[in-house]
C-alpha positions as CSV (number, residue, x, y, z in Angstrom):
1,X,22.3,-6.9,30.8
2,X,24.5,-6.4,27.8
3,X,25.4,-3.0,28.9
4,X,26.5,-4.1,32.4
5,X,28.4,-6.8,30.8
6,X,30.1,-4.7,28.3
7,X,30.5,-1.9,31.8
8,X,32.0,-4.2,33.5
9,X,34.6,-5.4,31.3
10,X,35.4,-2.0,30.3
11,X,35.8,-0.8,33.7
12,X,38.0,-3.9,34.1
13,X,40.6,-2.7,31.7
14,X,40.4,0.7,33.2
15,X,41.4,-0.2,36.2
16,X,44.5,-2.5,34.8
17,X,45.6,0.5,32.8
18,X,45.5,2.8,35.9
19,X,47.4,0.6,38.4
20,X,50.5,0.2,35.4
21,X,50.8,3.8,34.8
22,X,50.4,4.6,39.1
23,X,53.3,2.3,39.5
24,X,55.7,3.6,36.9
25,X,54.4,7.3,37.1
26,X,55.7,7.2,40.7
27,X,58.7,5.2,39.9
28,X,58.3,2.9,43.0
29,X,62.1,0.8,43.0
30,X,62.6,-0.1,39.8
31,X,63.2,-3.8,40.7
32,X,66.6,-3.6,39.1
33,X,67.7,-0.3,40.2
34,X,71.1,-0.4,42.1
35,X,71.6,-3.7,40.6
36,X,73.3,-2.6,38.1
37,X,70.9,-2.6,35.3
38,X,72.3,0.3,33.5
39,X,68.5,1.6,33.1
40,X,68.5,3.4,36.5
41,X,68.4,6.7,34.7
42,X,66.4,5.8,31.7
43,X,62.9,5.9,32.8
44,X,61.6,5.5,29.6
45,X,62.8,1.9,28.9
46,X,62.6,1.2,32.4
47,X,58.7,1.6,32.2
48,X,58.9,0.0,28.7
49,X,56.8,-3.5,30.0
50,X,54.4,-1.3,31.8
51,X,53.4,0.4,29.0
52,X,53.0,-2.7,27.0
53,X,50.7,-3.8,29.7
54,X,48.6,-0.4,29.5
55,X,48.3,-0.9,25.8
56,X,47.5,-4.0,25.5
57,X,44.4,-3.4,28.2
58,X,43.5,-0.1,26.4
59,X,43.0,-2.7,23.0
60,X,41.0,-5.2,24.8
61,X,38.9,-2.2,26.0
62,X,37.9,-0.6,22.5
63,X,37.1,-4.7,21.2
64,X,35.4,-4.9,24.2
65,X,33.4,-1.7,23.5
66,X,33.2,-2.1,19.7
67,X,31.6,-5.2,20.1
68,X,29.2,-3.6,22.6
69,X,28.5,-0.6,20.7
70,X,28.2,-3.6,17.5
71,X,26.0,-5.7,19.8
72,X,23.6,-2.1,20.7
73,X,22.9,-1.4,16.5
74,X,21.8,-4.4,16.5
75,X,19.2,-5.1,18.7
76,X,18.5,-1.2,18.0
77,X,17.9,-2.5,14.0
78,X,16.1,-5.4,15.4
79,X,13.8,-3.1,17.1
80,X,13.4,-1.0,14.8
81,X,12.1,-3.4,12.5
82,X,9.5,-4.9,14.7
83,X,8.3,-1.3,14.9
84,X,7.8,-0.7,11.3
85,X,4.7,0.5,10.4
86,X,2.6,-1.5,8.5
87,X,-1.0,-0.8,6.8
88,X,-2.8,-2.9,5.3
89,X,-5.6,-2.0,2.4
90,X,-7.8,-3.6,0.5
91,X,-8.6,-3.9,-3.2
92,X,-10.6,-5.3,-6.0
93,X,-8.1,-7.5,-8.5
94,X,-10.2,-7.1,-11.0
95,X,-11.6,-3.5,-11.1
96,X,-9.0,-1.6,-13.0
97,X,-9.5,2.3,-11.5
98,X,-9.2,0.0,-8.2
99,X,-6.1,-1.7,-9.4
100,X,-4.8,1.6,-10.7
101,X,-5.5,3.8,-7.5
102,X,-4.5,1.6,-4.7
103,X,-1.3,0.9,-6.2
104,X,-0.5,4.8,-7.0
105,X,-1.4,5.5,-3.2
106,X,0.3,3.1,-1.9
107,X,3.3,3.6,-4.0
108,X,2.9,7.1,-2.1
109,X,2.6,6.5,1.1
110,X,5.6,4.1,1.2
111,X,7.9,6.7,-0.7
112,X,6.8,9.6,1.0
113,X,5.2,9.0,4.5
114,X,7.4,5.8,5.3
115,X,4.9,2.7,5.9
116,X,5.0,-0.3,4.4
117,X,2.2,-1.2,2.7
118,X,0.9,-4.8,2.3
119,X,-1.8,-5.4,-0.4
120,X,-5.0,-7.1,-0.4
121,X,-7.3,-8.6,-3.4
122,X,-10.7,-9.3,-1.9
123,X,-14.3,-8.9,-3.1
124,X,-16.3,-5.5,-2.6
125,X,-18.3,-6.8,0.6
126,X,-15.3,-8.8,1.9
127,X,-13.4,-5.4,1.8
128,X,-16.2,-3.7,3.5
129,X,-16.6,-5.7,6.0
130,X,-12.6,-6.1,6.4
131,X,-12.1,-2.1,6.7
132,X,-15.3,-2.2,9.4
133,X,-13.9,-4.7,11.2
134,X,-10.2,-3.5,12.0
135,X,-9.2,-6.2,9.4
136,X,-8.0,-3.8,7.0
137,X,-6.5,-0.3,6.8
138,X,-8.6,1.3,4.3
139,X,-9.6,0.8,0.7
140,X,-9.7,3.3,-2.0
141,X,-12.9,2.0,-4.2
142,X,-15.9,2.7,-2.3
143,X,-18.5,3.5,-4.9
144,X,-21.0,5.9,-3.4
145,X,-23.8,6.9,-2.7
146,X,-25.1,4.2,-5.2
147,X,-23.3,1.0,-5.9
148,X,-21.9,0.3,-2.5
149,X,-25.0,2.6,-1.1
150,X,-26.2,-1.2,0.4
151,X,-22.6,-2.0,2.6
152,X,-22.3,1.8,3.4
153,X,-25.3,1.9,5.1
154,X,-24.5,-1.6,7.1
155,X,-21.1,-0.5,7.9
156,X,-21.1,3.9,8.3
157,X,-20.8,3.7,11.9
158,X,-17.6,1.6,11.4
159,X,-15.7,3.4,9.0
160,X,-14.3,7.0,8.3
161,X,-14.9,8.2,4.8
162,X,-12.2,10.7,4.2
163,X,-14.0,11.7,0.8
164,X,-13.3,11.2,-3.1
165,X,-10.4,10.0,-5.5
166,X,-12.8,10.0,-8.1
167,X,-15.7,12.3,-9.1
168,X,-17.9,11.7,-11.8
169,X,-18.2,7.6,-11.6
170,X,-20.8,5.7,-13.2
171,X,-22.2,2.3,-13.8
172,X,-24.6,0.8,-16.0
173,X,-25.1,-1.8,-18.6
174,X,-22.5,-1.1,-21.7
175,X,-22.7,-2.5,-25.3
176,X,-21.0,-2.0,-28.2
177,X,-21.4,0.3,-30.3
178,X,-23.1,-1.4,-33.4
179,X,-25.6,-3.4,-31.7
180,X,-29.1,-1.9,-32.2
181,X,-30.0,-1.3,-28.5
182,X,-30.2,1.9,-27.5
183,X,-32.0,1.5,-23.2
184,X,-32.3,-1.2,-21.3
185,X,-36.1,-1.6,-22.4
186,X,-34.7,-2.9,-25.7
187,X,-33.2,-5.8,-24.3
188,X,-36.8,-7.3,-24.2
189,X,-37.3,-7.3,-27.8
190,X,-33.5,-7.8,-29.2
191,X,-32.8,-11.7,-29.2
192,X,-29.4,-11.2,-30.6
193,X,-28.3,-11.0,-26.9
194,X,-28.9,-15.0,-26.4
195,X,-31.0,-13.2,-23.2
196,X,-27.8,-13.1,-21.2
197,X,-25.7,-10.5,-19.2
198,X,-22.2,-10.6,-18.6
199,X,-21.8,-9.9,-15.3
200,X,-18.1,-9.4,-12.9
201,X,-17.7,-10.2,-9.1
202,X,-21.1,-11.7,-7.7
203,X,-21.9,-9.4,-4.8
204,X,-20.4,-6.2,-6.6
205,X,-22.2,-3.1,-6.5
206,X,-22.9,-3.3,-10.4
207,X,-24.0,-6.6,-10.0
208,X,-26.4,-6.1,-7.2
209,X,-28.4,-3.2,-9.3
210,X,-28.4,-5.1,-12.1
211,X,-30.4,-7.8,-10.3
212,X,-32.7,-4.5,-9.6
213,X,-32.8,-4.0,-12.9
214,X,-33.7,-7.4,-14.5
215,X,-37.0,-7.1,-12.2
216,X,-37.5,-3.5,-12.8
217,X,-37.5,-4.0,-16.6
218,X,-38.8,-7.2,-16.3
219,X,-36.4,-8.7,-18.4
220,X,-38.2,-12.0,-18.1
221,X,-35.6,-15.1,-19.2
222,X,-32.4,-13.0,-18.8
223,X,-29.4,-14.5,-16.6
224,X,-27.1,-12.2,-15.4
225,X,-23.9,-14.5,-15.4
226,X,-21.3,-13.9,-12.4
227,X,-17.6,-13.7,-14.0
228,X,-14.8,-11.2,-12.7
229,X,-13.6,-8.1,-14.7
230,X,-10.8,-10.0,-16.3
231,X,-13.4,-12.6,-17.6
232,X,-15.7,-9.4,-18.8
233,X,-13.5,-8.1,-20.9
234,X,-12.3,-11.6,-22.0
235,X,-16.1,-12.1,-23.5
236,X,-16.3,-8.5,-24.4
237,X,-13.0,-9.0,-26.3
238,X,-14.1,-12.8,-28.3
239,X,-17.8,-10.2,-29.0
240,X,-16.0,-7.4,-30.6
241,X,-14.2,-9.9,-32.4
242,X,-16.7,-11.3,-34.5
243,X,-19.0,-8.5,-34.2
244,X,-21.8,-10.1,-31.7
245,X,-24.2,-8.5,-29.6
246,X,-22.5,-8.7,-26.1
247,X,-24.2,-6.4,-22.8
248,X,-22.1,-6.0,-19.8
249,X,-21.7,-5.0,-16.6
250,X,-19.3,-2.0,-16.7
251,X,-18.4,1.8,-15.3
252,X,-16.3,4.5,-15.9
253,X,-13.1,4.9,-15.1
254,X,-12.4,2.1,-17.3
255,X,-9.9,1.6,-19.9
256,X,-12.2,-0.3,-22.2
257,X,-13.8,3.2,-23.6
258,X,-10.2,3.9,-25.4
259,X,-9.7,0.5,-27.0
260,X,-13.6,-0.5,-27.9
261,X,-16.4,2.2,-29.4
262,X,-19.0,1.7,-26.6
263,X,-21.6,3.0,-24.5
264,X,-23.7,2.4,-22.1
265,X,-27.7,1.4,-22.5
266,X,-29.9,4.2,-21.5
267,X,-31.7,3.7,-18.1
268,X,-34.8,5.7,-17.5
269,X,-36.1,4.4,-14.5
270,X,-32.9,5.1,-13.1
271,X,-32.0,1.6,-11.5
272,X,-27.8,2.5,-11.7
273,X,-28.4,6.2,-10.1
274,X,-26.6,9.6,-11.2
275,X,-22.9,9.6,-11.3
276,X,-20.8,8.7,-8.3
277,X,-17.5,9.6,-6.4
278,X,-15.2,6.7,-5.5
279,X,-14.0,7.2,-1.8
280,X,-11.5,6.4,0.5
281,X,-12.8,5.1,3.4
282,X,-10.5,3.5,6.4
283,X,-11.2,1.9,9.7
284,X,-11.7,3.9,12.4
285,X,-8.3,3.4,14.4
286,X,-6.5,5.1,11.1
287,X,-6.7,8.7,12.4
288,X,-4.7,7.2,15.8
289,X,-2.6,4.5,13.6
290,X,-1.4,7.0,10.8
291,X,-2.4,10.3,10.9
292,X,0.1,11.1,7.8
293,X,-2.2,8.8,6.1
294,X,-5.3,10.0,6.9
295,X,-4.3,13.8,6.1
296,X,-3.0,12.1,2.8
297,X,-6.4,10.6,2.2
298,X,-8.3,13.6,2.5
299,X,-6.5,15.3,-0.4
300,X,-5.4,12.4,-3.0
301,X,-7.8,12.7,-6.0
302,X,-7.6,12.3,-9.4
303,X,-8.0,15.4,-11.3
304,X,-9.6,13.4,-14.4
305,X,-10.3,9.9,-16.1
306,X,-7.2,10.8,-18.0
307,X,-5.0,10.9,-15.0
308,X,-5.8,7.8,-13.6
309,X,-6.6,6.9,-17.5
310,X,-2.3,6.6,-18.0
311,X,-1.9,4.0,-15.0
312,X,-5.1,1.7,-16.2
313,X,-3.8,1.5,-19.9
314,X,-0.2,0.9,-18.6
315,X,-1.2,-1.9,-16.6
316,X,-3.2,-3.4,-19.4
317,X,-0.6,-2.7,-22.0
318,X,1.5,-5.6,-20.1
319,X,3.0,-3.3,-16.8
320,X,3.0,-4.7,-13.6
321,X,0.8,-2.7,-11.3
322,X,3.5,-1.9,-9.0
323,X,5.8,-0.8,-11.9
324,X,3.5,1.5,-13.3
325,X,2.2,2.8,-10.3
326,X,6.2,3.6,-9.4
327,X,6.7,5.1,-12.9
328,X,3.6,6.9,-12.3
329,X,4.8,8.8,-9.4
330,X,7.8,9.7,-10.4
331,X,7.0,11.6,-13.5
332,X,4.2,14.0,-11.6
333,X,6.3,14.8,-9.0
334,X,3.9,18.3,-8.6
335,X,0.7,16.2,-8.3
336,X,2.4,13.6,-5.5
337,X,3.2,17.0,-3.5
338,X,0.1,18.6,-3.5
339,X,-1.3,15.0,-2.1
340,X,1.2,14.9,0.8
341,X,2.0,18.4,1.3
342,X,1.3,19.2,5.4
């Protein structure tokens, strides 16, 4: 519609311009010729107001077709922005590796394969279910084949995994160094623990085996008390403090080993499993929605608990997660190409 208009008009102008330079070009009786204008033999100024008359047409013409050509970018920018591409992935606020890692791929993906990337804090089994169910993207902190062994099995014919970002993971129960416990057999008999574990996210992986493991060990009397990794560390913290005996819930990659002396409580019966790889695992529309993204998937991986060991302690030094996800990036400009190179 626009484009006829703006045709229209256009070919309007033409059309003026054409029938003033016909009439003059042929010179068809100067209406004063023989009359004795004096301009008989000046052809020039004798076509003088016809050339006005072409000009002026030939202006309206170009605003006429500047303010199409204006009036095209913009509904081409408008479309363009309503076909952005968007993903949207999921994340665990208070898991720090899963802070750490979704920010640093999304940071990516945005800078180098052109999505925007929307962010999402929700609980483990929310964000398996969410990724299952179309409702996310994809999220980078799927703990297998152990901790989230429980959801994988519910959801695996829903989801893609694309394989690890982290190898070598591990949960447990973690105390500080000077308390007297060595395995989780000990809790029985220590009473300096009050009987009580400090737990994260009810429903987490950790939190589920831990369950498992108050039965297996028959820890008779002992609460496992539901918090969120920021309130973990915030009892871990007030422990180290004054020097209490404090067990949590806890894994590696995890910042806490560099500021505390800690370690994790023996497990002999195995509740927790060997070590883990943390995945990324995406909904099954991803290949079709973003290819670019699933190729990147497939290859982003930390190299150790150092790498991704620089973004946690960032972030926990006072960096926004975005910030130090961007600053991240931009100093291992090598490791961001060998993730997205095709």
């Amino acid at each position: 519609m626009l484009a006829q208009q703006v045709d229209d008009q256009g070919g309007v102008a033409v059309r003026v311009t054409a029938r003033g330079s016909d009439q003059n070009v042929q010179g068809a009786a100067c209406p004063k010729a023989g009359r004795g204008c004096g301009l008989e033999n000046n052809v020039n100024q004798c076509r003088q107001p016809s050339v006005q008359t072409s000009g002026e047409a030939t202006m309206m013409m170009r605003k006429i077709l500047g303010a199409g050509a204006a009036l095209v970018l913009a509904v081409s920018s408008t479309l363009a922005i309503a076909e952005t591409k968007t993903l949207t992935i999921g994340y665990v606020e208070g898991w720090s590796d899963s802070v750490a890692t979704t920010f640093v791929a999304s940071e990516v993906i945005k800078q180098k394969l052109g999505y925007d990337v929307k962010l999402q804090s929700v609980a483990a089994g929310i964000m398996w279910q969410a990724v299952a169910t179309d409702k996310l993207d994809l999220m980078l902190s799927a703990w297998l084949p152990g901790t989230h062994g429980e959801y994988y099995t519910k959801y695996k014919d829903q989801v893609v995994n694309y394989g690890p970002n982290f190898k070598d993971a591990k949960i447990g129960l973690i105390v500080p160094e000077y308390v007297k416990a060595k395995t989780i057999e000990d809790l029985k008999t220590d009473a300096s623990f009050n009987k009580k574990i400090t737990g994260i996210d009810a429903g987490s992986g950790v939190m589920l085996k831990t369950d498992q493991a108050i039965k297996d060990y028959s820890l008779d009397g002992y609460k496992l008390q539901a918090s969120s990794g920021a309130g973990m560390i915030a009892e871990l913290t007030r422990a180290e403090k004054a020097q209490k005996a404090i067990v949590v819930t806890g894994w590696v990659p995890h910042w806490m080993f560099a500021k505390w002396k800690l370690r994790f409580l023996e497990d002999p019966k195995g509740v927790y499993g060997a070590a883990e790889t943390v995945d990324n695992v995406a909904s099954l529309g991803l290949e079709k929605k973003a290819p670019e993204v699933v190729a990147f998937l497939k290859k982003f991986q930390w190299a150790s608990k150092d790498e991704i060991g620089e973004v946690m302690l960032a972030i926990q030094d006072g960096a926004k997660p975005e910030a130090a996800a961007k600053d991240w990036v931009a100093k291992h400009p090598d490791r961001v190409a060998a993730w997205t190179a095709k």
